[in-house]
MARZAGU-769918 format. One record per atom (N, C-alpha, C, O): residue in three letters; x, y, z. Coordinates in steps of 0.02 Angstrom, whole numbers, padded with zeros to 5 digits, always signed. Layout:
N
ALAXYZ
...
//
This chain:
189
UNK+01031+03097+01096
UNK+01029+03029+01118
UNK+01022+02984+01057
UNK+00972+02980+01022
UNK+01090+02946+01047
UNK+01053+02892+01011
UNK+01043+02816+01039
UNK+01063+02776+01081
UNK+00980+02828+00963
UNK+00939+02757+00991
UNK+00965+02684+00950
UNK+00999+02680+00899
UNK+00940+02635+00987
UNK+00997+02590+00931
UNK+00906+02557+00934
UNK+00865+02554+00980
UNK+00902+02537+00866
UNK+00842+02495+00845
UNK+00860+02420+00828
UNK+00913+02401+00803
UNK+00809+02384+00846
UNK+00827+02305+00857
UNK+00806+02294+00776
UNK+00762+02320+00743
UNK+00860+02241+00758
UNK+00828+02217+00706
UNK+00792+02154+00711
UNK+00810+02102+00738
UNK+00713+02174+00670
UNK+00682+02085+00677
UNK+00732+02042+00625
UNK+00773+02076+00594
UNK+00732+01963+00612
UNK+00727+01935+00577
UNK+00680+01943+00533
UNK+00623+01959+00548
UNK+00709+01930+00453
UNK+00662+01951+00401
UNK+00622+01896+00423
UNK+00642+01855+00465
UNK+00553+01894+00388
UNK+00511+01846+00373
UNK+00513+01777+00326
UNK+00476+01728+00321
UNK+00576+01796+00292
UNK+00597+01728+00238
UNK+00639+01694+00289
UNK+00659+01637+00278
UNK+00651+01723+00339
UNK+00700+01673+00396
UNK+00659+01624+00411
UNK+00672+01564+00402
UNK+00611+01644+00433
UNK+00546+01607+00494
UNK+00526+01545+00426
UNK+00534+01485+00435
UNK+00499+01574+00364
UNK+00477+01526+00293
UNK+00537+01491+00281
UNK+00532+01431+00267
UNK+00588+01515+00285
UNK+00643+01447+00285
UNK+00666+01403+00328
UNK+00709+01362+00313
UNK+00636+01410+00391
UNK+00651+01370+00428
UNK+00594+01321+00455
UNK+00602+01273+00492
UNK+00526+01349+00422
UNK+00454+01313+00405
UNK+00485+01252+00372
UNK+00493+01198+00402
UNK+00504+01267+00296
UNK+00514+01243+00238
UNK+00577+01182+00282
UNK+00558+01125+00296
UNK+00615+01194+00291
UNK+00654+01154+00327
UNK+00634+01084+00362
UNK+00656+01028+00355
UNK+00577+01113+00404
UNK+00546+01064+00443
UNK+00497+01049+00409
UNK+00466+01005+00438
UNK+00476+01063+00363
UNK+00424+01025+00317
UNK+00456+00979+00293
UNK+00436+00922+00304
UNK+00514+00988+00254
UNK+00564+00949+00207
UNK+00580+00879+00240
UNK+00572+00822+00217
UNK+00608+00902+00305
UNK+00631+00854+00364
UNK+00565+00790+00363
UNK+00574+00729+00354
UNK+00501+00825+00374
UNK+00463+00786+00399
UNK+00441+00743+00345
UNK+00429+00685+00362
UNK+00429+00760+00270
UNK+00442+00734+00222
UNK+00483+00665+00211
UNK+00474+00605+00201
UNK+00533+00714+00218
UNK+00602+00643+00194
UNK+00597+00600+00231
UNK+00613+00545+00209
UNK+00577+00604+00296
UNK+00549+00541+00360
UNK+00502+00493+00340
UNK+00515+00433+00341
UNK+00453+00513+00323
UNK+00380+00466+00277
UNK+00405+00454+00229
UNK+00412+00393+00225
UNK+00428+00482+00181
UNK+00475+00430+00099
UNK+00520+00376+00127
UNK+00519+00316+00112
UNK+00567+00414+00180
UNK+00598+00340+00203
UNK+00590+00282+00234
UNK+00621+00229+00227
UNK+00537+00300+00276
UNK+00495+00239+00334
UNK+00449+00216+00261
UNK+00469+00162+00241
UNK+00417+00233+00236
UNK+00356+00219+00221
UNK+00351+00196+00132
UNK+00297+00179+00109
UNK+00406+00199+00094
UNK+00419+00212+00021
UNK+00409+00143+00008
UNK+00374+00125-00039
UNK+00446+00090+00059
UNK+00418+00018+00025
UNK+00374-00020+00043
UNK+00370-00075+00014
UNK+00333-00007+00088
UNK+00252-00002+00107
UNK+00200+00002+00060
UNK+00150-00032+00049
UNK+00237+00070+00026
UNK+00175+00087-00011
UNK+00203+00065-00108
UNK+00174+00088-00158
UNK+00245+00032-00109
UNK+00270+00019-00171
UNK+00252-00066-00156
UNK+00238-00098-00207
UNK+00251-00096-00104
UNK+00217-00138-00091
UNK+00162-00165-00138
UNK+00159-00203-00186
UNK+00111-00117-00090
UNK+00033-00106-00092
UNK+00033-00104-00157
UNK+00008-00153-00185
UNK+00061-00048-00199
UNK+00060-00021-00247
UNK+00058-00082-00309
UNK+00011-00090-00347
UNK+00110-00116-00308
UNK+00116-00169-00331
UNK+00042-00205-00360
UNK+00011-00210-00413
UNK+00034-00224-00287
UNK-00038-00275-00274
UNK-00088-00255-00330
UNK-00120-00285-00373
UNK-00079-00189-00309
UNK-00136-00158-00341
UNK-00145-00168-00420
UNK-00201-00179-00442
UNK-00092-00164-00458
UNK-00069-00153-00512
UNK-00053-00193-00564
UNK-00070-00194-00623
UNK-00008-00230-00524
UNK+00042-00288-00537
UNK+00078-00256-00611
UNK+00069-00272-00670
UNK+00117-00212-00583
UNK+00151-00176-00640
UNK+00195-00138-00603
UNK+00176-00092-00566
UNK+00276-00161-00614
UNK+00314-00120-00567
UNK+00327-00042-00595
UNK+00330+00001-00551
UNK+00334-00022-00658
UNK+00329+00029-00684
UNK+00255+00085-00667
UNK+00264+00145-00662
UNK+00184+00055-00659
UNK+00155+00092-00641
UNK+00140+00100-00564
UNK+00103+00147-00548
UNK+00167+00055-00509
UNK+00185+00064-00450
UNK+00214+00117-00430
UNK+00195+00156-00386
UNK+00275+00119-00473
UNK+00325+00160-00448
UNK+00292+00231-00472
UNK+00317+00277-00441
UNK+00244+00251-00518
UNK+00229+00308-00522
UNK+00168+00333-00466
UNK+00154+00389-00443
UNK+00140+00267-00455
UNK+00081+00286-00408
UNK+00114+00312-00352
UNK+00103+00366-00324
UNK+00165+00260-00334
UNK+00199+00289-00255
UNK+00232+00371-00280
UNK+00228+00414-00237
UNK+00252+00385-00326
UNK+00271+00443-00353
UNK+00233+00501-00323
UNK+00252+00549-00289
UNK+00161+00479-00349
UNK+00104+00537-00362
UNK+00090+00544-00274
UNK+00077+00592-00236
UNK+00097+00485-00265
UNK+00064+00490-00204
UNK+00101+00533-00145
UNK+00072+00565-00101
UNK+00178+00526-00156
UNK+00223+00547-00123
UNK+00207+00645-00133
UNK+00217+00686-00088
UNK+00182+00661-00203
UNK+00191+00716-00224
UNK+00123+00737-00196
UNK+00137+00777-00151
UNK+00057+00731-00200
UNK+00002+00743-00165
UNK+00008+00747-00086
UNK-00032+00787-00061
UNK+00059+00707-00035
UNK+00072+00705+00008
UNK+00093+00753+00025
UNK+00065+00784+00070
UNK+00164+00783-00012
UNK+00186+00852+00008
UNK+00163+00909-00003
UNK+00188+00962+00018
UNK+00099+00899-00048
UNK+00075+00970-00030
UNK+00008+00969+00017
UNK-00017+01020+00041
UNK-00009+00927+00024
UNK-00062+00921+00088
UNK-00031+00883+00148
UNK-00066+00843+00180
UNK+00060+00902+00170
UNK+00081+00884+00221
UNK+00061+00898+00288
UNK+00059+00858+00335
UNK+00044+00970+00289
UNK+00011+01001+00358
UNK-00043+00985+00368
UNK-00066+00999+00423
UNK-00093+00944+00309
UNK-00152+00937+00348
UNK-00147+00876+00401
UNK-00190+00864+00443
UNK-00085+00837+00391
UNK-00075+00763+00440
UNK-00041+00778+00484
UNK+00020+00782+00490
UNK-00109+00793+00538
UNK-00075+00810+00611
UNK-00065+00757+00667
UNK-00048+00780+00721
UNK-00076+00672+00663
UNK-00037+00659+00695
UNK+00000+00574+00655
UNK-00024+00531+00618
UNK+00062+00583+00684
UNK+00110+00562+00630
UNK+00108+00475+00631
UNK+00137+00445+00586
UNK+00067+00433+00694
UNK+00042+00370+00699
UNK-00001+00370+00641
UNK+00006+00311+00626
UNK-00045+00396+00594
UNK-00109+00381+00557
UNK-00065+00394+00503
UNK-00095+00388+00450
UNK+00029+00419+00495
UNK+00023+00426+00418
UNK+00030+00371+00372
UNK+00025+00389+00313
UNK+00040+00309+00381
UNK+00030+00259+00349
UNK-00022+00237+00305
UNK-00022+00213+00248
UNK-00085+00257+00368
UNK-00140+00230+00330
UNK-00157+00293+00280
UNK-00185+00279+00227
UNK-00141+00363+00296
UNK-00157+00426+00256
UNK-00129+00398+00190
UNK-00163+00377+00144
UNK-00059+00402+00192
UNK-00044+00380+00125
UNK-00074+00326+00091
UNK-00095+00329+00033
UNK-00076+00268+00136
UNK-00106+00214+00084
UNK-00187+00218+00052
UNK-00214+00182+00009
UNK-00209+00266+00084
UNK-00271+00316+00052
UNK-00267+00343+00009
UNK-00303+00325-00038
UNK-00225+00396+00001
UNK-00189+00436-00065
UNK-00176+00386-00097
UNK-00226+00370-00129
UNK-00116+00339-00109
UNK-00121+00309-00149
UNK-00167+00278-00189
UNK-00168+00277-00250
UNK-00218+00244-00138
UNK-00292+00213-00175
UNK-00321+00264-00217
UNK-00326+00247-00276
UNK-00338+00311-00206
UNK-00373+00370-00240
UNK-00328+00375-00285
UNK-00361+00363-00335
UNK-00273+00385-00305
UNK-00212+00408-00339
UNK-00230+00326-00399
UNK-00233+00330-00460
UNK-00237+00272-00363
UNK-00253+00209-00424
UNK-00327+00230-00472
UNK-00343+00222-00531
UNK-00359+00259-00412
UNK-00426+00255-00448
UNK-00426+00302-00503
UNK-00458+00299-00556
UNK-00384+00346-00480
UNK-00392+00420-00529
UNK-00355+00389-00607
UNK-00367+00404-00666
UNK-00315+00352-00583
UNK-00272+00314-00675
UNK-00338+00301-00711
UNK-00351+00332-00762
UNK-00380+00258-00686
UNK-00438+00249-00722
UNK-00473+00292-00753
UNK-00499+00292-00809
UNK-00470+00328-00711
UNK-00517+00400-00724
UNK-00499+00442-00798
UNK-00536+00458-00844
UNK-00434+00451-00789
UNK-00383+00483-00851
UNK-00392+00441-00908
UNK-00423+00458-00959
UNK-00368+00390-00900
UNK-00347+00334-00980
UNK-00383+00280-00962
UNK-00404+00266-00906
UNK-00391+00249-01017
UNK-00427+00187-01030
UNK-00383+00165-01067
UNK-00360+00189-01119
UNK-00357+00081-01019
UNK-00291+00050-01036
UNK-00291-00016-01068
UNK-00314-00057-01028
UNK-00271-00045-01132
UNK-00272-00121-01138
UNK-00256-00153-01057
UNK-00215-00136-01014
UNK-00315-00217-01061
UNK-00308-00256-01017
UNK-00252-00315-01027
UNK-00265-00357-01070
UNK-00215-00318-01005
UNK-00187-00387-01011
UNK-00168-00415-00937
UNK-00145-00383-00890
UNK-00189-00495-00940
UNK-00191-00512-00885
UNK-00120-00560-00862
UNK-00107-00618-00878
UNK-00086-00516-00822
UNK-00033-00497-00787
UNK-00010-00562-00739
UNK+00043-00592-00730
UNK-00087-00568-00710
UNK-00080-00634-00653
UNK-00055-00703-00681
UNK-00025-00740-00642
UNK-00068-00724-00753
UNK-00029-00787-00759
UNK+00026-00775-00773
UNK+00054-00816-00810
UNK+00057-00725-00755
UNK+00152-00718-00774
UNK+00162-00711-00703
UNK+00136-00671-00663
UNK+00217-00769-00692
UNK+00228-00792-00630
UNK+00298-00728-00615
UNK+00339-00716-00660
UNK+00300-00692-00545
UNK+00346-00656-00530
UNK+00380-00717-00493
UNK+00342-00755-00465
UNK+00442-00728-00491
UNK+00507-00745-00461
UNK+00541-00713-00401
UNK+00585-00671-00406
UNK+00516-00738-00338
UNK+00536-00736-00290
UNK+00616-00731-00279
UNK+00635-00788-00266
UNK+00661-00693-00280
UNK+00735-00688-00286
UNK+00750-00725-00212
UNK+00785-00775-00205
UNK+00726-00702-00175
UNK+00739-00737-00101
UNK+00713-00785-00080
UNK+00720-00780-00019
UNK+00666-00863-00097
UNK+00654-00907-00078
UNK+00716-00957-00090
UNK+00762-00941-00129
UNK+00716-01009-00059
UNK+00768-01034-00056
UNK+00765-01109-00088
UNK+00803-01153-00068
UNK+00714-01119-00142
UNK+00706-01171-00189
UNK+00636-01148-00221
UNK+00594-01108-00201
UNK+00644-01204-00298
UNK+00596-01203-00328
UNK+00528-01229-00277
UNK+00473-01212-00298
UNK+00529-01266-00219
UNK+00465-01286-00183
UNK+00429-01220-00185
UNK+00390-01204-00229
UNK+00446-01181-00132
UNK+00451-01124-00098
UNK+00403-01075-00141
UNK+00357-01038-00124
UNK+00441-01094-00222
UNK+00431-01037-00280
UNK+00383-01043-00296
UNK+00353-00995-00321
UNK+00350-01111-00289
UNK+00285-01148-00313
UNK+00227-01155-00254
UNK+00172-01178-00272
UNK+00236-01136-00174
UNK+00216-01108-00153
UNK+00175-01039-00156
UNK+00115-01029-00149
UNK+00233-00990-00171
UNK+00228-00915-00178
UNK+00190-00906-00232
UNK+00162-00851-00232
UNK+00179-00944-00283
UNK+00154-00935-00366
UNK+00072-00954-00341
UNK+00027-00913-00348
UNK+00062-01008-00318
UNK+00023-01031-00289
UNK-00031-01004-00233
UNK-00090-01020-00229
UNK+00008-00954-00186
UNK-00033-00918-00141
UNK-00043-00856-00196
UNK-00100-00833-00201
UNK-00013-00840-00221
UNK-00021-00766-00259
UNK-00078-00766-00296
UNK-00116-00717-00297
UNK-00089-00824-00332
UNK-00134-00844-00372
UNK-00214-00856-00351
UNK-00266-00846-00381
UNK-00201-00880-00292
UNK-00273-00896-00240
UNK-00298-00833-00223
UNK-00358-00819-00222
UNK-00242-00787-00208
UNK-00248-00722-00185
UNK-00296-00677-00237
UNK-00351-00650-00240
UNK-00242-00687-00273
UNK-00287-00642-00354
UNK-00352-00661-00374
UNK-00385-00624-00410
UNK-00371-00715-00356
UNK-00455-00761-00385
UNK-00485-00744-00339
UNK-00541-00767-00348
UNK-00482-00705-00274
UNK-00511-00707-00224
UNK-00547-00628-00246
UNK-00514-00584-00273
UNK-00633-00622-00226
UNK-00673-00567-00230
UNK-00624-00505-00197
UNK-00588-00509-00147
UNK-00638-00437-00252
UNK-00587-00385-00208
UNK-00612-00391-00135
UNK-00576-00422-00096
UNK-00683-00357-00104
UNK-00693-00363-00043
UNK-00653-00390-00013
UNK-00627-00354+00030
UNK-00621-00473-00017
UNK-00594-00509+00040
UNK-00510-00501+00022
UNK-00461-00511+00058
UNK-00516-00475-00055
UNK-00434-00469-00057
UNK-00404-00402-00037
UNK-00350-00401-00007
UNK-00430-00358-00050
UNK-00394-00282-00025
UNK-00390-00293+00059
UNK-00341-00286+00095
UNK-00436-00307+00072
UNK-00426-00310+00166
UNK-00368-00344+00188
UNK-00320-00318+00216
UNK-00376-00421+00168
UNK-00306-00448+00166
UNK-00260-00446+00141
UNK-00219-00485+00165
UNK-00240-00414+00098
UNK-00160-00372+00084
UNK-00151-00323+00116
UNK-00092-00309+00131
UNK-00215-00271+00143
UNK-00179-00207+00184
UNK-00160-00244+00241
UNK-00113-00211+00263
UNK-00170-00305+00286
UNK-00153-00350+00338
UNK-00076-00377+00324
UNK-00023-00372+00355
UNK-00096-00408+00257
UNK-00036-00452+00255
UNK+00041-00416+00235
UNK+00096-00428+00260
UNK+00028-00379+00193
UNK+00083-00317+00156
UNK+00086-00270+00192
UNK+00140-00255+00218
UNK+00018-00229+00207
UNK+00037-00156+00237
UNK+00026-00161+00316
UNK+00019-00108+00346
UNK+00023-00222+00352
UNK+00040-00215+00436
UNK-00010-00207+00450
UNK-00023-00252+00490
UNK-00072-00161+00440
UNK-00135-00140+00467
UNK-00169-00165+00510
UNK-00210-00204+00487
UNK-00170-00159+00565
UNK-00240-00192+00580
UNK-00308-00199+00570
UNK-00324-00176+00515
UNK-00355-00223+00603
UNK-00407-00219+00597
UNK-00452-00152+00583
UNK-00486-00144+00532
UNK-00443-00100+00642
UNK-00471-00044+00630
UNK-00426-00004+00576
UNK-00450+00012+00522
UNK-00375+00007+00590
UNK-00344+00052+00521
UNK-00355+00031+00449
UNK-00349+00069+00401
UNK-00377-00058+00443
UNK-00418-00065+00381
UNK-00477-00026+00379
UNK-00486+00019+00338
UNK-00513-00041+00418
UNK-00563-00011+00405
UNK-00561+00058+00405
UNK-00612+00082+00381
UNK-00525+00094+00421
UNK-00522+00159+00414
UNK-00511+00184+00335
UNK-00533+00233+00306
UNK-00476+00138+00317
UNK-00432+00158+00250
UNK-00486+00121+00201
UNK-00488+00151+00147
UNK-00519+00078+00202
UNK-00578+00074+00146
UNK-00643+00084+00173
UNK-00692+00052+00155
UNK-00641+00145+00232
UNK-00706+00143+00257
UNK-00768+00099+00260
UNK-00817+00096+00222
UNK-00755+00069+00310
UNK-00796+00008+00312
UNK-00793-00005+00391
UNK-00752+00027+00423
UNK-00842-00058+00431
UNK-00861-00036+00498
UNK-00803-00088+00490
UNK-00794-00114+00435
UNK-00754-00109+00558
UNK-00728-00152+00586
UNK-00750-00211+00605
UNK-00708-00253+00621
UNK-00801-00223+00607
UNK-00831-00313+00614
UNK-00847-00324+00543
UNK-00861-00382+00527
UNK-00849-00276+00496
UNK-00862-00297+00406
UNK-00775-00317+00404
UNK-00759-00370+00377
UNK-00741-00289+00421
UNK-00642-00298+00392
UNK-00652-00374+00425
UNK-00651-00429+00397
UNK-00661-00358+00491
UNK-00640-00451+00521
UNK-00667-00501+00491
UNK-00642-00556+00483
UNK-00748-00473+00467
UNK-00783-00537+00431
UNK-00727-00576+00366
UNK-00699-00631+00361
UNK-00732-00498+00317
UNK-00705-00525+00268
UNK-00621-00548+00275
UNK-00595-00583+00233
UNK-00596-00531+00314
UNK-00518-00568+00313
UNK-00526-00641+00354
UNK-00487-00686+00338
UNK-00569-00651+00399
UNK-00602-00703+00411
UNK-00615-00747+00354
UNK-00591-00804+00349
UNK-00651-00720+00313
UNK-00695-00755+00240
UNK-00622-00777+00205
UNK-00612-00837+00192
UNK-00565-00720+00189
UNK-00519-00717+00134
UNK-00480-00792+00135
UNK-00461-00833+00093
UNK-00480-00786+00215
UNK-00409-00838+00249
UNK-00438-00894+00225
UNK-00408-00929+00185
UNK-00516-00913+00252
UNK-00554-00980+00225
UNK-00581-00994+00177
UNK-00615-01044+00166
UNK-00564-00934+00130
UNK-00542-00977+00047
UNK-00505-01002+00030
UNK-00510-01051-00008
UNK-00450-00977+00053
UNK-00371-00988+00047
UNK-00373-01056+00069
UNK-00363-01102+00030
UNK-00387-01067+00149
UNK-00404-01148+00174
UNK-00431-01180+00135
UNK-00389-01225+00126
UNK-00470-01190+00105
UNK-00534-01241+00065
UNK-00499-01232-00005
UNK-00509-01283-00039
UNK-00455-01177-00045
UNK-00424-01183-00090
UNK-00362-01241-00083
UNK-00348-01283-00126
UNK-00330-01234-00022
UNK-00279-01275-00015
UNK-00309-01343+00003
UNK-00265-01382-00014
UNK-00356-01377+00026
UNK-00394-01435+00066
UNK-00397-01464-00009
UNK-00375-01520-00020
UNK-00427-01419-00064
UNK-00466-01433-00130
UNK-00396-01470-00166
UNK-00401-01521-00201
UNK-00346-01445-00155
UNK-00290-01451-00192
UNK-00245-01530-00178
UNK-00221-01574-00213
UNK-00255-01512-00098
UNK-00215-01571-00080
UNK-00251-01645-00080
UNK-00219-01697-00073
UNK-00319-01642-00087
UNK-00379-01691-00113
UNK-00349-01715-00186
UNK-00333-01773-00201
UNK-00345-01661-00225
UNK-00342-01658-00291
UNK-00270-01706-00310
UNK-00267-01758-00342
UNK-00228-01675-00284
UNK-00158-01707-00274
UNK-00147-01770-00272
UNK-00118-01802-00316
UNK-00174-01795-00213
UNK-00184-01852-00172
UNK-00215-01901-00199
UNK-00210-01958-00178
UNK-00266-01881-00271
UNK-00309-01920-00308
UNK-00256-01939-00364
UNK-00248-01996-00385
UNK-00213-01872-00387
UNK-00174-01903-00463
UNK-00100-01922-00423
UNK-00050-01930-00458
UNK-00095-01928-00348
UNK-00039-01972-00332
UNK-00040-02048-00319
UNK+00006-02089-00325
UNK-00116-02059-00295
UNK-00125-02111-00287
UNK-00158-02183-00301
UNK-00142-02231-00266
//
């Protein structure tokens, strides 16, 4: 009698078709999520060259701790976690000449006049003078979409502390602009 024996699939079948769907799920978060976090990255930095490496690192820390992000609504804020840690760690490594970045005005390519430009120079600037506390909250709002609780998730902090301070951020910003248009109003008139 012969017997006919089944063949299994090797085991590099099953790991390549892991690897597959890892890859897949990968290339999904770089593409949804790459100018999100080059965004942020930015903010953080204000250096498009070291942005682009943070989102780099971050992208690369991501894929090897891909399986631990089991559900795929929270990967936004996961990454923009990694990334933060990924800023803090630059520090950690090198100690960098400071130069201060914020009075070099970036150029809005898409506003549609110099008003606009002097607007944008203008909020950016209020933004940057503003205590981190009230400024990181309000850029993960204003740049990275976040809400309330997913701020607070992502700089661990209770959710009536995020509302306070984006509360606080906005009514600097108000009383910065009130201060201005006073100011204005005095050397116009």
């Amino acid at each position: 009698m012969i017997s006919v024996l089944k063949r299994k699939k090797p085991k590099s079948d099953a790991v390549s078709k892991d690897m597959m769907i890892k890859q897949k799920r990968y290339e999904a978060l770089v593409y949804a999520l790459h100018g999100d976090l080059f965004r942020y990255a930015y903010w953080l930095c204000h250096d498009r060259q070291v942005a682009e490496d943070l989102v780099q690192e971050t992208f690369l820390r991501a894929w090897k701790a891909l399986d631990s992000l089991k559900d795929e609504k929270a990967a936004k804020a996961w990454l923009i976690t990694i990334l933060r840690r990924e800023n803090a760690r630059r520090f950690e490594r090198k100690q960098f000449d400071l130069v201060d970045l914020d009075s070099t005005p970036v150029a809005d390519k898409q506003s549609p006049g110099l008003e606009q430009d002097m607007e944008n120079e203008w909020l950016r600037r209020h933004i940057a003078e503003l205590a981190v506390e009230y400024r990181e909250p309000l850029l993960l709002q204003v740049i990275g979409g976040f809400s309330g609780e997913e701020i607070a998730e992502i700089l661990d902090l209770n959710k009536n502390t995020v509302m306070t301070r984006l509360f606080r951020a906005r009514n600097q910003l108000k009383e910065a602009l009130e201060l201005d248009k006073t100011t204005r109003g005095r050397c116009n008139g």
